[in-house]
N, CA, C and O atoms as a GROMACS GRO file, in nm:
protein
  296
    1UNK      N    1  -0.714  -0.248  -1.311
    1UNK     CA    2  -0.643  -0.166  -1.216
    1UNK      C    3  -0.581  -0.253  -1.105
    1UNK      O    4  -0.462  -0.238  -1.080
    2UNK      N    5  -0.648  -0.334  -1.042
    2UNK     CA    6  -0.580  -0.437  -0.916
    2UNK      C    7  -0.448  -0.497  -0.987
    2UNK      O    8  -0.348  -0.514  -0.917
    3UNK      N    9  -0.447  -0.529  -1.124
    3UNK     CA   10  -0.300  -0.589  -1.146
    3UNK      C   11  -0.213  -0.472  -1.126
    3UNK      O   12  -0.102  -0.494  -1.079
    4UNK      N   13  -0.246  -0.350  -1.154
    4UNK     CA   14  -0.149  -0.232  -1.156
    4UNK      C   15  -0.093  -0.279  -1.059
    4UNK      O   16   0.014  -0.339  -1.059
    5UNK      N   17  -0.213  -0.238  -0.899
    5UNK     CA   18  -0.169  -0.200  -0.777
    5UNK      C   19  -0.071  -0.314  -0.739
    5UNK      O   20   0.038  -0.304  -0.684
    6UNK      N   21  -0.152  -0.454  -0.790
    6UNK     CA   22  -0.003  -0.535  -0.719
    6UNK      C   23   0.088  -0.554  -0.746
    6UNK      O   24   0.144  -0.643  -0.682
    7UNK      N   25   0.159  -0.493  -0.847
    7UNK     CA   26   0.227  -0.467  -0.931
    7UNK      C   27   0.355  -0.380  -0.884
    7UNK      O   28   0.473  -0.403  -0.906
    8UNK      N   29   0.288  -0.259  -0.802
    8UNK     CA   30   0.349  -0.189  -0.759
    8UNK      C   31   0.404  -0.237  -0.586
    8UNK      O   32   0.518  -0.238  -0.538
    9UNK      N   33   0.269  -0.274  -0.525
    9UNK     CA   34   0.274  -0.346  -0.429
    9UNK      C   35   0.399  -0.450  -0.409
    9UNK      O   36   0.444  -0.488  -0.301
   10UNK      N   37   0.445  -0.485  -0.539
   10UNK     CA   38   0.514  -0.617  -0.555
   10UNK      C   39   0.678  -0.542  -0.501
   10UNK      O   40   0.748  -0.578  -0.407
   11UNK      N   41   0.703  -0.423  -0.605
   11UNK     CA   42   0.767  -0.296  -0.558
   11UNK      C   43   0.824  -0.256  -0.454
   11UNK      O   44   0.943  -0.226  -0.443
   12UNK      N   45   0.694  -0.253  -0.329
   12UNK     CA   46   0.680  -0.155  -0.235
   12UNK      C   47   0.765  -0.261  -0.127
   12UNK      O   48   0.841  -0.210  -0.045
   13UNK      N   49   0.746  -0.420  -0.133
   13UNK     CA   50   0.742  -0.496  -0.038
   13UNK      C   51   0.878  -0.543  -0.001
   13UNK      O   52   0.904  -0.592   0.110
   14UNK      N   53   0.970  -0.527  -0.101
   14UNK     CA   54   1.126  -0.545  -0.034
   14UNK      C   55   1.155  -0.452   0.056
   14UNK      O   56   1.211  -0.477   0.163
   15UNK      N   57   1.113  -0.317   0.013
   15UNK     CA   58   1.160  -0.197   0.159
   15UNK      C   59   1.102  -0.232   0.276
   15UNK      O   60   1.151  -0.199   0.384
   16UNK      N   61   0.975  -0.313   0.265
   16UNK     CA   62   0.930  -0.278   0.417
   16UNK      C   63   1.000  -0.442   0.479
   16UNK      O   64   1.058  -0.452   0.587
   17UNK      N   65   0.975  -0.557   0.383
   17UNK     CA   66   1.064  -0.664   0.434
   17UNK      C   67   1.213  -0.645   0.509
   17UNK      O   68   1.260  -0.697   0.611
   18UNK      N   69   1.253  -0.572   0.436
   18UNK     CA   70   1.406  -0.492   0.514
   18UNK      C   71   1.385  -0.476   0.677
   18UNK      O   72   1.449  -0.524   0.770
   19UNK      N   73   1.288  -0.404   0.675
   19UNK     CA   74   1.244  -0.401   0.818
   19UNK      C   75   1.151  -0.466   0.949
   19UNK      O   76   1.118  -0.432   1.063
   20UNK      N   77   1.125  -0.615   0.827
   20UNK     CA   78   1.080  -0.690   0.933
   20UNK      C   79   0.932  -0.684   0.879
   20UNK      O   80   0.870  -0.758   0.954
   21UNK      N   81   0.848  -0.634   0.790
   21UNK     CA   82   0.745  -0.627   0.754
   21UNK      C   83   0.685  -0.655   0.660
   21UNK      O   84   0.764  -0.700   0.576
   22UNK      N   85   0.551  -0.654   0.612
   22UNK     CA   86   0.552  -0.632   0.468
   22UNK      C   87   0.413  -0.580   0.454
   22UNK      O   88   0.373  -0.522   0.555
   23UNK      N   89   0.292  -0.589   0.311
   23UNK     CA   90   0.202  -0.564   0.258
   23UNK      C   91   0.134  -0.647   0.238
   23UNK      O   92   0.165  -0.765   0.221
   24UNK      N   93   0.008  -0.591   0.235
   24UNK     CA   94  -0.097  -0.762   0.166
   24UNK      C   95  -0.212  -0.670   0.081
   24UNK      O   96  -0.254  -0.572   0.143
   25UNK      N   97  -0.255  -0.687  -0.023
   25UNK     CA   98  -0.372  -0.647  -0.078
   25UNK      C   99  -0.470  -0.667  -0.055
   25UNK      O  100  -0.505  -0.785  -0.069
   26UNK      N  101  -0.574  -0.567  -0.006
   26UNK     CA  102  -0.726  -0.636   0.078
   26UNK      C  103  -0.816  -0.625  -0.071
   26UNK      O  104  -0.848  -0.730  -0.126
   27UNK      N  105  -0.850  -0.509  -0.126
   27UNK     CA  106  -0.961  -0.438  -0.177
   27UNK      C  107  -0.925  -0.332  -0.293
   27UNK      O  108  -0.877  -0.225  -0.257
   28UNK      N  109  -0.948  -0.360  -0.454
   28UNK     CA  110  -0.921  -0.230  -0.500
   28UNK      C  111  -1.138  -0.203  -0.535
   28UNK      O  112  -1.233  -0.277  -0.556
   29UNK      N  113  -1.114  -0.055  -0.523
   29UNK     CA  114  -1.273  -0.014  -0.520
   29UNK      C  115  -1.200   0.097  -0.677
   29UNK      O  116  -1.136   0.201  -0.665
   30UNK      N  117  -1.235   0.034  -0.799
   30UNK     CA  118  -1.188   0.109  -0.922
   30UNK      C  119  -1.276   0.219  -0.934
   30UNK      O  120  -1.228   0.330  -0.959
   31UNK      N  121  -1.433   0.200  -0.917
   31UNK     CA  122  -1.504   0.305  -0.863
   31UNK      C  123  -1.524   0.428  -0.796
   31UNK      O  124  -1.586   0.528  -0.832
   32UNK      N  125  -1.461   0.405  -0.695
   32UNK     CA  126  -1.414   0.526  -0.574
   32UNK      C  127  -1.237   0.538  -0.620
   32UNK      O  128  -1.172   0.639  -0.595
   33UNK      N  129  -1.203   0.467  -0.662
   33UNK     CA  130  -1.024   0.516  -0.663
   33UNK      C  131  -0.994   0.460  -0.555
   33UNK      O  132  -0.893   0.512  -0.507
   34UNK      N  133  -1.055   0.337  -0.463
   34UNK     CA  134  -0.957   0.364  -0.318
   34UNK      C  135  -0.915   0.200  -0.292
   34UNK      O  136  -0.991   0.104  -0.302
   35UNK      N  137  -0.800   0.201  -0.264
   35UNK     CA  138  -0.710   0.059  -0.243
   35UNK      C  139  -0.711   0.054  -0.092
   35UNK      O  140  -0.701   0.153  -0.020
   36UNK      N  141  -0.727  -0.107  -0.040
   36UNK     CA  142  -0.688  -0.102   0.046
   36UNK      C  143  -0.609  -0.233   0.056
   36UNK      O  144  -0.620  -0.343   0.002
   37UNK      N  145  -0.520  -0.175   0.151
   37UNK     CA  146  -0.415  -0.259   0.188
   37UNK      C  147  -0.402  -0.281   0.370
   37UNK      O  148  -0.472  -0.216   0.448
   38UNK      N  149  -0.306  -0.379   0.412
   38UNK     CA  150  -0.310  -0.441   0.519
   38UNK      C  151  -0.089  -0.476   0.549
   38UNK      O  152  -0.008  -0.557   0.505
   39UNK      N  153  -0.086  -0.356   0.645
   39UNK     CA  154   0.070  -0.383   0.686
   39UNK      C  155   0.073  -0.466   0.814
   39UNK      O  156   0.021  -0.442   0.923
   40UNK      N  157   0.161  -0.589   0.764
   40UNK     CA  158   0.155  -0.717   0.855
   40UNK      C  159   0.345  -0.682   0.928
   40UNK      O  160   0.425  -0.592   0.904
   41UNK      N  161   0.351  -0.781   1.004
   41UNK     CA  162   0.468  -0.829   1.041
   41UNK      C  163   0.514  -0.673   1.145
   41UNK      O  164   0.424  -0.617   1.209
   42UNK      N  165   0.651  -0.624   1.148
   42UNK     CA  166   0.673  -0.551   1.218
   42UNK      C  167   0.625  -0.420   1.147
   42UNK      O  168   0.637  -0.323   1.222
   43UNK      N  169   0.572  -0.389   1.019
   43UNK     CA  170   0.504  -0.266   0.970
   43UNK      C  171   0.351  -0.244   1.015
   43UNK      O  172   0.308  -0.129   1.008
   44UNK      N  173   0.261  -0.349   1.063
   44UNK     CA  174   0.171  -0.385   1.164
   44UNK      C  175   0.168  -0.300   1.260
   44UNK      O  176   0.082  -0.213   1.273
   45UNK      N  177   0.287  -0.324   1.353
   45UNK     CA  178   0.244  -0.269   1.460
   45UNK      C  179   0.349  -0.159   1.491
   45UNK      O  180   0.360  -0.120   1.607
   46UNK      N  181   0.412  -0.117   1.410
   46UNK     CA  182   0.522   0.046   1.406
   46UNK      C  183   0.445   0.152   1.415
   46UNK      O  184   0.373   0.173   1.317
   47UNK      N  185   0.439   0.233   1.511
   47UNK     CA  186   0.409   0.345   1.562
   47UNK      C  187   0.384   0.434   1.446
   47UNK      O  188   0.285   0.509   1.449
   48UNK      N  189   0.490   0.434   1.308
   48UNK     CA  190   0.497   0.491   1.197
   48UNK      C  191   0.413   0.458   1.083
   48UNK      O  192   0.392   0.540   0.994
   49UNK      N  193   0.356   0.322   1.084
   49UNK     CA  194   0.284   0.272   1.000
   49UNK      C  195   0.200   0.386   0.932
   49UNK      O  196   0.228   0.409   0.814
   50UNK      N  197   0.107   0.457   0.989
   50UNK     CA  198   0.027   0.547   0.917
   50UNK      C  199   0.116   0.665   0.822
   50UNK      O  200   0.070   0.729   0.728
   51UNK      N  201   0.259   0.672   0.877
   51UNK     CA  202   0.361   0.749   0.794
   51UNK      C  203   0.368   0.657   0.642
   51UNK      O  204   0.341   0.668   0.523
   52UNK      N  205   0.422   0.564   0.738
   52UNK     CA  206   0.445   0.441   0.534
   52UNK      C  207   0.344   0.392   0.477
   52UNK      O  208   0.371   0.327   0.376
   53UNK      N  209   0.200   0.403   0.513
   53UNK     CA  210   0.089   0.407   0.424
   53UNK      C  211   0.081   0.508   0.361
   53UNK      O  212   0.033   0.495   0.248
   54UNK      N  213   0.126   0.656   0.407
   54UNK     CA  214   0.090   0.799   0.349
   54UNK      C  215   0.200   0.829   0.238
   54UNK      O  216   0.193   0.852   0.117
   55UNK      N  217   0.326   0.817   0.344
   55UNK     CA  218   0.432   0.870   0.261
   55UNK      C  219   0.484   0.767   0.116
   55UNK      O  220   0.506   0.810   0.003
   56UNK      N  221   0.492   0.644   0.156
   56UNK     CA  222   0.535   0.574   0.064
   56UNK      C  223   0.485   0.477   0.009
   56UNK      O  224   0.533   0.444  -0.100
   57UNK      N  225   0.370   0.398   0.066
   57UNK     CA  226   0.246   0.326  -0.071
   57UNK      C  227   0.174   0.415  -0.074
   57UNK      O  228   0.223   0.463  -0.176
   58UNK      N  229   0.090   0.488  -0.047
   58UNK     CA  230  -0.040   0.591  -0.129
   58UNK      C  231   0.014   0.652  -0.239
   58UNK      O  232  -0.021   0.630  -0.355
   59UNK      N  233   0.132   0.759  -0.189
   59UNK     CA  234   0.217   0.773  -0.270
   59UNK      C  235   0.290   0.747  -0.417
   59UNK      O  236   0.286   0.822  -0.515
   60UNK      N  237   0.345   0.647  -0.408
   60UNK     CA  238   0.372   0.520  -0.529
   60UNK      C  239   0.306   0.504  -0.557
   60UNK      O  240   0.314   0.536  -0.675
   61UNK      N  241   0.137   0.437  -0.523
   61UNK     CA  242   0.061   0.375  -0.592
   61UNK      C  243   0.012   0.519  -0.666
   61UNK      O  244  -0.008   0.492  -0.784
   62UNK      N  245  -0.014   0.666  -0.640
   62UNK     CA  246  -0.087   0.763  -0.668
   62UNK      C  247   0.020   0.823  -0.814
   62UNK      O  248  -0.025   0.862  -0.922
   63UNK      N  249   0.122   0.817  -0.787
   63UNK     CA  250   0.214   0.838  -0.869
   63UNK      C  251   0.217   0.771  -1.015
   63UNK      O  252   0.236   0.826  -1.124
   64UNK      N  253   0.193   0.646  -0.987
   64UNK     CA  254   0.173   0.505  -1.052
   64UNK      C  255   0.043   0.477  -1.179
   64UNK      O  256   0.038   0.430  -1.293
   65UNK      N  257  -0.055   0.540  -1.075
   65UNK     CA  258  -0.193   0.478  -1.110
   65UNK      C  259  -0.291   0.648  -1.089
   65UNK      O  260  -0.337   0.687  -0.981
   66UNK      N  261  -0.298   0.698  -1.180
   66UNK     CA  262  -0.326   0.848  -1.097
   66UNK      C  263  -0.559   0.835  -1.105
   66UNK      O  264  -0.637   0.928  -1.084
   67UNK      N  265  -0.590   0.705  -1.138
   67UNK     CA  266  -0.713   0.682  -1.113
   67UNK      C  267  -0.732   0.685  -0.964
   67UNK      O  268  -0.829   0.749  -0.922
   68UNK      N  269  -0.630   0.605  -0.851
   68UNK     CA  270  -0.635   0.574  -0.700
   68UNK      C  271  -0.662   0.693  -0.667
   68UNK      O  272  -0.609   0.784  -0.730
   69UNK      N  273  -0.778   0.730  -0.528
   69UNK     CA  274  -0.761   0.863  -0.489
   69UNK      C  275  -0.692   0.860  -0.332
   69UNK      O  276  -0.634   0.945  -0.265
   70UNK      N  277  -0.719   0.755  -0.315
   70UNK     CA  278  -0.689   0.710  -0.175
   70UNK      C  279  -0.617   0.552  -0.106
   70UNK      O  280  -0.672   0.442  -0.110
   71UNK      N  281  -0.528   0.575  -0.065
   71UNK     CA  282  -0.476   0.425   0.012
   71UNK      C  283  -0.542   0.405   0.137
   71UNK      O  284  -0.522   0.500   0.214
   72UNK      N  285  -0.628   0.294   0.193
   72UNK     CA  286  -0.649   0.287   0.323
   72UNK      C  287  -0.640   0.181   0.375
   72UNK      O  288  -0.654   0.078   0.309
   73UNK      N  289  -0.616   0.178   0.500
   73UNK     CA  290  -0.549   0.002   0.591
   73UNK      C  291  -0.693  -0.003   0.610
   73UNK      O  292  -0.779   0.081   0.638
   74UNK      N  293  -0.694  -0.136   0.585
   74UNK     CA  294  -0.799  -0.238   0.605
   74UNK      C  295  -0.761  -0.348   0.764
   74UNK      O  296  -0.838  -0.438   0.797
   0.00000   0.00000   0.00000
């Protein structure tokens, strides 16, 4: 499953680079379903961040991988 996620991750990381940011992979728990990830650079510290963890990697990755139950910042 972790190759999935970075896989997708790999995906996810030109949109947020666009904006000055990006992704890092902390943790997949294949057990629980739950990934965690880490938004660096200007996706770090955007007021919205908890929007583009929800709306658009949990999302993708849930879409993707329908074992994940949960995305969470690490």
């Amino acid at each position: 499953m972790r190759k999935k996620v970075e896989n997708i991750i790999n995906k996810i990381k030109p949109m947020l680079e666009a904006d000055g940011g990006s992704i890092e992979l902390v943790d997949v728990d294949e057990k629980k379903g739950v990934v965690k990830v880490k938004l660096v650079g200007a996706c770090g510290a955007c007021p919205f961040s908890v929007m583009t963890l929800k709306n658009l990697v949990e999302k993708t990755i849930k879409e993707e991988i329908p074992e994940v139950k949960e995305v969470l910042s690490a």
